[in-house]
Steps between C-alpha positions, in 0.01 A plus 500: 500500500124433502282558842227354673281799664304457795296853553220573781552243725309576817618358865362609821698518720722693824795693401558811628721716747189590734306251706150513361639407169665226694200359632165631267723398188453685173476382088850541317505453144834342338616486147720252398702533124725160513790504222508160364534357145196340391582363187504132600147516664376674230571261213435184727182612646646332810436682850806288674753752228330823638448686864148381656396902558228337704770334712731811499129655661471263731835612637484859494178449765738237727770776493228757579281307750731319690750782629368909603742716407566906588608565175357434115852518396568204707197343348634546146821379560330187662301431177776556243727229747262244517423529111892543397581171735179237428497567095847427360384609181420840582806755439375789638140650632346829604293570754243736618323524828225722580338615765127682417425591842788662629442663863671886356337816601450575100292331222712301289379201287723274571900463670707270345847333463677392195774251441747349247714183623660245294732186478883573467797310368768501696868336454709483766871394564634280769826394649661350766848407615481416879330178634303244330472720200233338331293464776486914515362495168280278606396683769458819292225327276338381760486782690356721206231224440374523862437895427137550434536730217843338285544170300797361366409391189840397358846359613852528336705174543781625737800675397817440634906561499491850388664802718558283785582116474225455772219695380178393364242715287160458369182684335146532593242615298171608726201624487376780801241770593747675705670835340911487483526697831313194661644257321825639613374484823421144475823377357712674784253335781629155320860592464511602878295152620799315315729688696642771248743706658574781303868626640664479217431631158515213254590256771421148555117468589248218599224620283506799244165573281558793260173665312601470114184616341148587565268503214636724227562757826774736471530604903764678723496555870773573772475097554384345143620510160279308231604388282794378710814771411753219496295233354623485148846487609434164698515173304398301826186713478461483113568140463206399714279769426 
């Protein structure tokens, strides 16, 4: 993947954990390595196919200028956000924030925080066999659209008559910020708003969203399996998938 670097980008302004740094305000310096391909741009000479850096600068000072924070971790995550979810192009980005004038008790040069956050690809399985079943899976996309950091950016047609004569399945490809734990998170927040019950295991359900895969991620946890352990042996989850 090629990159668009940003390096040395000053911004005064007042982040810090005590007050004076609060108030007198201080110079930060950010760099800013965006991974993006610019093939297109590069062939058409055409700004519209590439990332305006200027713009992406322009936004780094809003995030900076507009909010103090305590922490330059917080300030780093804040960039990489508001890069990850204006540019749709860019995949992944790094950040650094530094701070030259660091109130320690010690001469150092410089403190600073580094970060690595990127889009993921998620698929995800859903089902439903109580109610207005389609209207759950309705629900379900909705729901993950109104999350600030997860798109759905493809639907299965729904899948039906298979394990149950009253069940209903679909697919979802999306695309999120959030790691699996979160996602997890997110997905049982939507399965409980629907009114998922979980008494019985395998048992009829309003709403059930399953994690299928995540990137090219091979995870395990106490709660989450990816790629899903009974996935392959589903053809209501293959079919639409």
């Amino acid at each position: 993947m090629d990159s668009i670097n940003i390096k040395g980008l000053e911004v005064f302004a007042h982040h810090g954990v005590y007050r004076e740094e609060n108030v007198l305000g201080q110079k930060f310096v950010v760099d800013v390595s965006m991974q993006v391909s610019t093939q297109e741009a590069g062939r058409s000479d055409d700004i519209r196919k590439s990332v305006n850096y200027g713009s992406v600068c322009d936004g780094i000072q809003k995030v900076m200028k507009n909010r103090n924070y305590k922490l330059i971790e917080t300030v780093a995550e804040e960039i990489a956000d508001m890069i990850l979810l204006t540019y749709d192009d860019v995949r992944g980005v790094n950040v650094t924030v530094k701070k030259p004038w660091a109130p320690v008790m010690v001469h150092v040069d410089t403190v600073s925080v580094s970060i690595s956050r990127k889009k993921h690809t998620a698929y995800l399985g859903l089902g439903s066999n109580i109610g207005d079943r389609e209207s759950y899976l309705d629900m379900a996309i909705d729901e993950l659209n109104k999350d600030k950091y997860t798109k759905v950016t493809r639907v299965s047609e729904p899948y039906g008559g298979v394990e149950q004569d009253d069940f209903l399945n679909g697919c979802l490809e999306i695309e999120t910020l959030r790691t699996p734990e979160e996602l997890l998170r997110l997905v049982n927040g939507i399965e409980k708003a629907a009114g998922r019950e979980r008494l019985i295991h395998w048992g009829p359900r309003t709403l059930d969203i399953d994690i299928l895969l995540y990137d090219d991620v091979v995870y395990d946890s106490e709660d989450l399996h990816i790629p899903h352990v009974e996935m392959h042996k589903r053809e209501f989850v293959l079919e639409p998938l």
